[in-house]
C-alpha positions as CSV (number, residue, x, y, z in Angstrom):
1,X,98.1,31.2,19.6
2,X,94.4,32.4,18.8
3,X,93.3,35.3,19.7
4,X,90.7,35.9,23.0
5,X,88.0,37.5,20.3
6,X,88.1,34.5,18.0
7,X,87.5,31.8,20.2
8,X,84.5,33.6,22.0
9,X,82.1,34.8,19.4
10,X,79.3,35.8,21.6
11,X,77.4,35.3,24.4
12,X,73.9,33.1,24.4
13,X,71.1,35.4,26.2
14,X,68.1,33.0,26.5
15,X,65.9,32.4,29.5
16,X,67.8,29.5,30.6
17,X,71.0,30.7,29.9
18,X,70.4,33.9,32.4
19,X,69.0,31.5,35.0
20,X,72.3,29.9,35.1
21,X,73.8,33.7,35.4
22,X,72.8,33.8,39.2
23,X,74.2,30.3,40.0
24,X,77.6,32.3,38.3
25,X,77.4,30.4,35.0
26,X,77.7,31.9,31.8
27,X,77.1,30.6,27.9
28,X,79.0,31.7,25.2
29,X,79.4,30.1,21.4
30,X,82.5,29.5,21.0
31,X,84.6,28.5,18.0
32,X,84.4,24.8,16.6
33,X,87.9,24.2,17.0
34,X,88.8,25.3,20.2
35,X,89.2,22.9,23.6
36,X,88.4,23.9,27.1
37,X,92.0,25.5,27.7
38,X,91.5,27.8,25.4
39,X,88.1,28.7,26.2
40,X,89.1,29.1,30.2
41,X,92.2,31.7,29.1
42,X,90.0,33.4,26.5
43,X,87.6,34.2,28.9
44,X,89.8,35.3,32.0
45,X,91.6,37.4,30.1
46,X,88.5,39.1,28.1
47,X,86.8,39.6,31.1
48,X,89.3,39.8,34.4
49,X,88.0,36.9,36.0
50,X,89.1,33.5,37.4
51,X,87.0,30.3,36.0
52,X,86.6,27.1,37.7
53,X,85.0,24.7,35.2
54,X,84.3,24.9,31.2
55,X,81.6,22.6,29.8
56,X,81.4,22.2,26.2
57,X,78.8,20.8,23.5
58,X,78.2,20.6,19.9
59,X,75.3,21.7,18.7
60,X,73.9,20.5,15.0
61,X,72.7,22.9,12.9
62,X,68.9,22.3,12.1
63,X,66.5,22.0,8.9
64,X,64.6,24.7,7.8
65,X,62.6,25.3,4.9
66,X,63.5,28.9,2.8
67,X,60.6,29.5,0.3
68,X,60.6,26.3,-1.5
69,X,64.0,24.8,-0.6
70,X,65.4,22.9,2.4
71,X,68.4,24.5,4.1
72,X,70.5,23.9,7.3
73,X,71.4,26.4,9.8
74,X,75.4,26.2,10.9
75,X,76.4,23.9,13.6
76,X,78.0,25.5,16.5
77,X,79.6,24.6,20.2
78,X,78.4,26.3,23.1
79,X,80.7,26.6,26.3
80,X,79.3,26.9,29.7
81,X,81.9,28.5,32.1
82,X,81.0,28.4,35.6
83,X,83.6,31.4,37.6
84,X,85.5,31.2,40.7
85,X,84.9,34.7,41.8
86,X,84.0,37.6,40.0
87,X,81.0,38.8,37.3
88,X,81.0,39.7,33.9
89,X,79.3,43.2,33.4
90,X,78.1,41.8,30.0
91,X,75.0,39.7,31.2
92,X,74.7,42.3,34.2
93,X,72.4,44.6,32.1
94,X,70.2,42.4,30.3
């Protein structure tokens, strides 16, 4: 079994992703080769919460140009969880 801290890598904190915060959604990124069960039982018992629903996406890395060479950032999946009850003090702060 994986652990709780290497499925969730960290939380997204973006302008969208903390208007989804009041309507109790949160956004993590998530490792690439986890599924939805592992991502609900990583979350509820990182954070003491219940979760309801767990959308996932993949996320392709894009194109960017380093001084005179082409590179790609990594790809990544992002989880959206949307809780039951509860809040996670993490996004409470921000």
């Amino acid at each position: 079994m994986k652990n709780p801290r290497d499925i969730i890598k960290k939380p997204v904190v973006t302008e969208k992703s903390m208007g989804l915060v009041e309507e109790n959604k949160y956004t993590f990124i998530v490792d690439m080769g986890s599924n939805k069960i592992e991502i609900r039982k990583a979350v509820e018992e990182l954070f003491n919460v219940k979760v309801d629903k767990v959308r996932t996406m993949r996320v392709k890395g894009k194109l960017k140009r380093v001084r005179n060479r082409w590179g790609k950032t990594p790809d990544r999946k992002k989880a959206i969880v949307t809780l039951k009850e509860g809040k996670i003090q993490l996004f409470e702060g921000v």
